[in-house]
N, C-alpha and C positions, 0 to 999 in steps of 0.2 A: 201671487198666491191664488191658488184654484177658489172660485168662488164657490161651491161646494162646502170645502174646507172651510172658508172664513164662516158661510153660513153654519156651519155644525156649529163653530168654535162660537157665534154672537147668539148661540139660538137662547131661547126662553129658560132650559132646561137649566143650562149652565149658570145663568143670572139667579134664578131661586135659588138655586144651589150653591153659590159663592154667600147671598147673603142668608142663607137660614143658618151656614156655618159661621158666619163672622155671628149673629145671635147668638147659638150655641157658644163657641168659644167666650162671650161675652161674657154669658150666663157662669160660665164653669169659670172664667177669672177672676168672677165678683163671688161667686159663693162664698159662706164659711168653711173653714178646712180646721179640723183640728190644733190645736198647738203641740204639737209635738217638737220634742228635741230633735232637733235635724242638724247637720254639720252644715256651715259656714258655705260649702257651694256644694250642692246638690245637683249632680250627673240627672239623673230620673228628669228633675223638675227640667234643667234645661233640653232634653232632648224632647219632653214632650211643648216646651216652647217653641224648638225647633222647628217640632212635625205635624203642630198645628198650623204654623204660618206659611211653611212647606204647602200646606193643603191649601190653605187660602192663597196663595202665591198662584198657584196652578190652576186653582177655578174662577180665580179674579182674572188671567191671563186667558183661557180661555171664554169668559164671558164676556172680555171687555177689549177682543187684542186689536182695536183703533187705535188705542191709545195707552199703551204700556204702561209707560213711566206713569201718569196717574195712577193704576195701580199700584205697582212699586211704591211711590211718596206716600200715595193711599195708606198703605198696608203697614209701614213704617209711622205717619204717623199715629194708625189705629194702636200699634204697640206703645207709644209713649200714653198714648192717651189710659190702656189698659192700667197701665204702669201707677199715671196718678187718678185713678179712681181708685185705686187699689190702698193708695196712701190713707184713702180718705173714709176708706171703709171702716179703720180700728183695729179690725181683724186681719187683714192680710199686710202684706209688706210691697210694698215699692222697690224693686232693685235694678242695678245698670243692668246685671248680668243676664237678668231674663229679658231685657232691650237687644240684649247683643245675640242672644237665641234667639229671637225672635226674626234679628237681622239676619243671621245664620240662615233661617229657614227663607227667610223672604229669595235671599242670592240662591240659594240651592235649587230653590220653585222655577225661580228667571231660568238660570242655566238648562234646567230640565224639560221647561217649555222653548225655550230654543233650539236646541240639540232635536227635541221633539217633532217640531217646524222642518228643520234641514233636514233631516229623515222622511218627513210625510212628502216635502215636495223632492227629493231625492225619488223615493217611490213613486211618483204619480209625474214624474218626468218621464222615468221609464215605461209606465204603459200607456203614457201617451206616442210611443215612439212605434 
């Protein structure tokens, strides 16, 4: 991998920015949320499960791509963890289903930062040539 690239990808910028969103995300799992009547699986709720960890997936891989799979396990078990502070709060609810979005978004992030990768150095083969 061109060291340009890896340096972009481990700089400063990307590290704040992986964990100011896992803070945020935190913050927004622990809030209170109304009670409202909502049906038994809620589309909405897991897509933005998804494409929060989607986000995390992809700035934790860029801030940190020495070492992948730490991310990944990272990020995975950040979600179990959300899952039981959530139990614990009174107010929100614990469920597999926003584990399994969550895992959704974590595999969606990998793929995309890979595909990502084989693209950049695809390109930057060719104008080395």
């Amino acid at each position: 991998m061109s060291k340009i690239v890896l340096s972009l990808k481990a700089s400063l910028m990307a590290k704040v920015l992986f964990w100011l969103a896992c803070l945020v995300i935190t913050a927004l799992s622990l809030s209170p949320v109304e009670m409202l009547t909502a049906p038994i699986f809620d589309w909405w709720d897991k897509a933005q499960h998804a494409s929060a960890f989607f986000a995390l997936c992809c700035l934790g891989l860029f801030a940190y791509p020495i070492r992948p799979w730490r991310v990944i396990v990272g990020l995975l078990g950040f979600g179990i963890l959300i899952e039981v502070l959530q139990y614990f709060t009174g107010y929100r609810f614990a469920e597999l289903s926003d584990f399994l979005a969550d895992s959704v978004g974590v595999t969606l992030g990998t793929f995309t930062v890979w595909l990502a990768e084989k693209w950049l150095l695809k390109s930057t083969k060719k104008s080395n040539i």
